[in-house]
C-alpha positions as CSV (number, residue, x, y, z in Angstrom):
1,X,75.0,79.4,82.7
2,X,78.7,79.0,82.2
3,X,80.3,77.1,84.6
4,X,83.8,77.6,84.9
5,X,84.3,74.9,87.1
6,X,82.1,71.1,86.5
7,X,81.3,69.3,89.6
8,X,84.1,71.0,92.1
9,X,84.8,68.9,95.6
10,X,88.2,71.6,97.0
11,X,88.5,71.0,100.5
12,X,88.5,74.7,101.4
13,X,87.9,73.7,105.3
14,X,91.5,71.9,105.4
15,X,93.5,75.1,104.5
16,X,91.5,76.9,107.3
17,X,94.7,77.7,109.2
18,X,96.9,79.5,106.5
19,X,93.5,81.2,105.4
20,X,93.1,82.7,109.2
21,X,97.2,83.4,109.4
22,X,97.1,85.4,106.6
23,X,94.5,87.3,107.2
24,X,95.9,88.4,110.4
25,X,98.2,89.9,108.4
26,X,96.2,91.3,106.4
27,X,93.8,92.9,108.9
28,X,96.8,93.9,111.3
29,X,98.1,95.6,108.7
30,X,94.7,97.2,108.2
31,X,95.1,98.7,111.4
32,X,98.1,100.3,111.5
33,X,97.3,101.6,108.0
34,X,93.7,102.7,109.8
35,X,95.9,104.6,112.9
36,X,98.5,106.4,110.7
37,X,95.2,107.6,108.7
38,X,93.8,109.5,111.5
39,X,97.5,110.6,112.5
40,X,97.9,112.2,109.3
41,X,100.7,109.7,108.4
42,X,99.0,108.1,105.8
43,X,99.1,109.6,101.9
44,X,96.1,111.5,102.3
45,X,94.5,113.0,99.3
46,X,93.5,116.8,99.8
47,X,89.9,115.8,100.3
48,X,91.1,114.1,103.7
49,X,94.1,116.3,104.5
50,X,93.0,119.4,103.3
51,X,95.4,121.4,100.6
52,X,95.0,122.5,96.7
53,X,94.8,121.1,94.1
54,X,95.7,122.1,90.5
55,X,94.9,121.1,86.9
56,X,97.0,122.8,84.4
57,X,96.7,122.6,80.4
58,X,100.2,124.0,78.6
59,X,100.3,124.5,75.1
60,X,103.7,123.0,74.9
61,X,105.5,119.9,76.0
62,X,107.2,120.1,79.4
63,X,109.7,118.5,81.8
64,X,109.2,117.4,85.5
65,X,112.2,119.2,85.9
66,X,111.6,122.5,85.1
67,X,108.1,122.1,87.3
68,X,109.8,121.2,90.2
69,X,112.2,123.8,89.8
70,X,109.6,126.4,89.5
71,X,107.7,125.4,92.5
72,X,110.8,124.9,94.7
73,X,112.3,128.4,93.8
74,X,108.2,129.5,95.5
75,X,109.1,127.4,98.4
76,X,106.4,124.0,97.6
77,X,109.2,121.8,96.7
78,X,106.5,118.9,98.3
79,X,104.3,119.6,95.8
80,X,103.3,115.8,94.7
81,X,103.3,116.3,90.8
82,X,101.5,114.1,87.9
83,X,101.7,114.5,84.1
84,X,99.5,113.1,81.7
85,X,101.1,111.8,78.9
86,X,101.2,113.0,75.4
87,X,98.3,115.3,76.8
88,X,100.3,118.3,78.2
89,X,98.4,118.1,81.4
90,X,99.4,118.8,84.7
91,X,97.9,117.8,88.2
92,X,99.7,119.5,91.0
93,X,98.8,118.8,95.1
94,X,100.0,120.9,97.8
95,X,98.8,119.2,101.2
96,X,97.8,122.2,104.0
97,X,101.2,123.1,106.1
98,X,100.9,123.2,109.8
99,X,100.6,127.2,111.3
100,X,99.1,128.4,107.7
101,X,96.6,125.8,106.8
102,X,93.8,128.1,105.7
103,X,96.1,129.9,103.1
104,X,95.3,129.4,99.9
105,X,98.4,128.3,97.3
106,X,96.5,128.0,94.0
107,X,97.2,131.5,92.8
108,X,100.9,131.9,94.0
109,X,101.5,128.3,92.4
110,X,100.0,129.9,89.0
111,X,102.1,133.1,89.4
112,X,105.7,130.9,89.6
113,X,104.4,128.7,86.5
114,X,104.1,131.8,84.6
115,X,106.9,133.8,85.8
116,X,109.3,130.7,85.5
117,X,107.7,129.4,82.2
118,X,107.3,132.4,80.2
119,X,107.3,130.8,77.1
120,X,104.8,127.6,77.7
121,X,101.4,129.3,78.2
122,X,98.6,127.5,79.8
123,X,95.0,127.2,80.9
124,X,93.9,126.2,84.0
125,X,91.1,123.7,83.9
126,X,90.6,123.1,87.4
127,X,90.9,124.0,91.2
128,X,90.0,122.9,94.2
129,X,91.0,124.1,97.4
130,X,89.8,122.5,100.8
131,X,90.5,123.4,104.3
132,X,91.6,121.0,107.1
133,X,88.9,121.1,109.1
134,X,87.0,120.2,106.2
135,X,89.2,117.3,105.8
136,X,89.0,116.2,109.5
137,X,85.3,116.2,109.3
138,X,85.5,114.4,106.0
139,X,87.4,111.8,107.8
140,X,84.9,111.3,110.5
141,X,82.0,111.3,108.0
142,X,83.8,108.3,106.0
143,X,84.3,106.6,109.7
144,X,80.6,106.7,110.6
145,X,79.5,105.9,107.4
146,X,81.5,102.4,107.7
147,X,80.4,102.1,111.3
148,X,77.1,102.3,110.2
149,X,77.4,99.8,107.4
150,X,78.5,97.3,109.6
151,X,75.7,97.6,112.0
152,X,72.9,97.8,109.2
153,X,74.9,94.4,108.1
154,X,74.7,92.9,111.3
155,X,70.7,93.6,111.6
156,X,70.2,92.4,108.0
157,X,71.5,89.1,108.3
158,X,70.6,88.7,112.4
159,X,67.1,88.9,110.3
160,X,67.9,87.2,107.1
161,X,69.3,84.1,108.9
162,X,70.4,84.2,112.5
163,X,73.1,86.4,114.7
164,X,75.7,84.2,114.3
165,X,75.7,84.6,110.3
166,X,75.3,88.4,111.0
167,X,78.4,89.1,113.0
168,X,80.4,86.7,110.8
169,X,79.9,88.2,107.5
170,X,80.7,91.7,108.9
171,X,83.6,90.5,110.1
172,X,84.5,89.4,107.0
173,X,83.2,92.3,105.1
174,X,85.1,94.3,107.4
175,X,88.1,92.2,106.7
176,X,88.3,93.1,102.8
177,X,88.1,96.7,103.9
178,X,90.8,96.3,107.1
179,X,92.8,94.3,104.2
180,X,92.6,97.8,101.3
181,X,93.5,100.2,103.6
182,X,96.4,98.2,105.1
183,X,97.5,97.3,101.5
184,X,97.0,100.7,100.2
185,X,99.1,102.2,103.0
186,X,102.2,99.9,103.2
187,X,102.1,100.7,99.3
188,X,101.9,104.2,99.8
189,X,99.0,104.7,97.1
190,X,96.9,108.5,97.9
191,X,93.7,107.6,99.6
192,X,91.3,110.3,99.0
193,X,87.4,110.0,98.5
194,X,87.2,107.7,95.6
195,X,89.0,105.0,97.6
196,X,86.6,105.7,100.6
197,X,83.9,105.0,97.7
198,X,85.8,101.9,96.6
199,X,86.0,100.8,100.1
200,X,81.6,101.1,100.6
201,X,81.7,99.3,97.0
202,X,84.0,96.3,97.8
203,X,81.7,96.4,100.9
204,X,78.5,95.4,99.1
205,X,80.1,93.2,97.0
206,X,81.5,90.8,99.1
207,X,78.7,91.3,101.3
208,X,76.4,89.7,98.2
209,X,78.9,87.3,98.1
210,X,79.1,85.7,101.2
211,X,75.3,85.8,101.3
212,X,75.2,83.7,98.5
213,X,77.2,81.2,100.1
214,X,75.5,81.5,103.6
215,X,72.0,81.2,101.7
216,X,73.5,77.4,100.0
217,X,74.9,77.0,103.7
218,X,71.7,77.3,105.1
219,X,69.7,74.9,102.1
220,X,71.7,72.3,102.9
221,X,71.5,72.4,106.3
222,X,68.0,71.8,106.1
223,X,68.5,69.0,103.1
224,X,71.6,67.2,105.1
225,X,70.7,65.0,108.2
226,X,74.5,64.0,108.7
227,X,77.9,64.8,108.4
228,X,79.7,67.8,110.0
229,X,79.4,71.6,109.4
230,X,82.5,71.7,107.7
231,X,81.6,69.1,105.0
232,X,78.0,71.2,104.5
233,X,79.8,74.5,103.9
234,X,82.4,72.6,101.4
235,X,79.4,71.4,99.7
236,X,77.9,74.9,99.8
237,X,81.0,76.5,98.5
238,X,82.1,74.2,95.9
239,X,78.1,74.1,94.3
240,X,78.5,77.7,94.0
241,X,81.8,78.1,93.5
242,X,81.5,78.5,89.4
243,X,78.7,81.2,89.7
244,X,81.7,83.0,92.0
245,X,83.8,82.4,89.4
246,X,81.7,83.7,86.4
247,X,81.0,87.0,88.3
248,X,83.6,88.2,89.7
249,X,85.5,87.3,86.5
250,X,82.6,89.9,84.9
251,X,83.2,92.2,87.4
252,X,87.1,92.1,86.9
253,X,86.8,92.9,83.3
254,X,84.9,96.1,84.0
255,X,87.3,97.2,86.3
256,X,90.4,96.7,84.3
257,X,89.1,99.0,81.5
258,X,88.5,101.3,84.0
259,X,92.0,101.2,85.0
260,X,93.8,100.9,81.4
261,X,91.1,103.6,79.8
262,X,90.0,105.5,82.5
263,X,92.5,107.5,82.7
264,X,95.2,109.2,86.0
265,X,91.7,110.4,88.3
266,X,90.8,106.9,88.3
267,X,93.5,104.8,88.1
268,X,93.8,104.5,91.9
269,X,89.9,104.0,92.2
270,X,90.2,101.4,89.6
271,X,93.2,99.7,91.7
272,X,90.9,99.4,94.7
273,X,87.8,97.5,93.2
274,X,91.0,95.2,91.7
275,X,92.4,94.6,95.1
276,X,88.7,94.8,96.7
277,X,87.4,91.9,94.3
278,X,90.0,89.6,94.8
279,X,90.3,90.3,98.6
280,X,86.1,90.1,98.7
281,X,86.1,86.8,97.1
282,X,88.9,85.0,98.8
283,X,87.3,85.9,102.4
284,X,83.8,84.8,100.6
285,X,85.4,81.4,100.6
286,X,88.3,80.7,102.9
287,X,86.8,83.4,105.8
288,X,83.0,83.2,106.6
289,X,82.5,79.7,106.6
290,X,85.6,78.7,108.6
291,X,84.5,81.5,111.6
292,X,81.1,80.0,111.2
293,X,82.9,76.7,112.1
294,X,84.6,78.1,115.1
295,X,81.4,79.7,116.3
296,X,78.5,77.6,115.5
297,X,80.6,74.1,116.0
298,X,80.6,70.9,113.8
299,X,76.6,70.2,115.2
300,X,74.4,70.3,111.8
301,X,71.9,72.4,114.4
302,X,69.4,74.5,111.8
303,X,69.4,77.8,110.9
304,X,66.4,79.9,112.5
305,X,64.9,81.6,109.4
């Protein structure tokens, strides 16, 4: 196995205190981003929202400005626009409007282009169209399905190794998620489905990951008769630390090609495993075992299972 890293002894106990300040920020930030979500401040795809959207294909080149134009002059001068380079493609979003959120836009939008455009003909490759109750209950769906995840988490590892390990590694996997959303909002990125998805998928990652540490944790427990609880999770981190290192390195390089290759629909999923990974990994390290610390205490007491 490739080891990254030969024989590493980091003190990753000693910067406990920056590690815990700034992912107060982090998760602080997760909740505001979390409240103006369910507020409807947040930028809400149209799968969360509700709205249209559009996927046009023009035979000829095109400007921004003679698309904005267009849809102002129809009154949806908030349409949020996106061109694909060199492609001729077109994706157009019109969030529902308060008072006539059940209209549908998709063919008055289509009637401006070719009234406006007369002379750049186009196809239409896709529409989709969601209402905002649809959107609402989308919402709730993604909030149970978390809340559910972090109580199966809890009962896993209550089983796996004790309570204590449990409730600390879905607090931390719960602080990787806090940390996306919060990121992802105070950068204004759309948050639709496929970062929902990315947020369940950072989720299990850094779930794995943690248990691979609490697993070492727990080994040498058992093997160590002295020393504190601080010096057995160092040890537990730092013998593990290369295999960390290898995968999420692997994991990286996946996602980047999905984010230089995969093209505008999953650029901002791509983004999210990026931020995910390295958010997952640094709470892996510098989160679980320092809240096992605070928790458990520096007595090397054994782990039940």
């Amino acid at each position: 196995m490739i080891e990254l890293v030969k024989n590493p002894k980091y003190d990753f106990m000693s910067v406990k205190k920056y590690a815990f300040a700034l992912s107060a920020v982090l998760v602080l930030l997760g909740i505001i981003g979390t409240i103006q979500i369910f507020r409807g401040r947040a930028n809400l795809g149209i799968e969360l929202a509700g709205g249209t959207s559009l996927q046009v294909k023009f035979e000829k080149p095109f400007s921004m400005e003679e698309i904005r134009s267009a849809l102002t002059a129809g009154g949806h001068g908030e349409a949020m626009l996106q061109a694909v380079e060199g492609e001729n493609v077109l994706f157009v979003k019109l969030r529902a409007r308060g008072g006539q959120e059940e209209r549908m836009v998709a063919d008055p939008v289509l009637k401006l282009f070719r009234e406006k455009m007369p002379g750049n003909p186009f196809t239409v490759e896709s529409i989709s169209e969601i209402g905002p109750a649809i959107g609402h209950k989308l919402r709730q769906d993604a909030t149970w399905a978390l809340g559910i995840a972090f109580v199966a988490i809890i009962i896993y590892l209550a089983w796996r190794f004790e309570f204590k390990f449990g409730v600390t590694a879905a607090v931390a996997t719960f602080h990787d998620i806090f940390a996306m959303v919060g990121i992802f909002w105070a950068l204004g990125i759309e948050q639709d489905l496929l970062f929902i998805t990315a947020l369940l998928t950072i989720g299990g990652y850094s779930l794995t990951d943690t248990v691979v540490i609490f697993d070492r944790i727990r080994e040498n427990i058992r093997l160590r008769k002295r020393g504190t609880f601080s010096e057995t999770i160092n040890l537990s981190v730092n013998e593990v630390l290369s295999r960390s290192l290898v995968t999420g390195f692997t994991v990286i390089l996946a996602v980047l090609a999905l984010l230089v290759f995969g093209g505008d629909v999953l650029r901002n999923f791509a983004l999210a495993l990026l931020i995910g990974l390295v958010v997952g990994s640094y709470s892996s390290i510098f989160v679980a075992g320092p809240m096992l610390v605070l928790w458990r205490g520096e007595k090397m007491s054994e782990v039940k299972r």
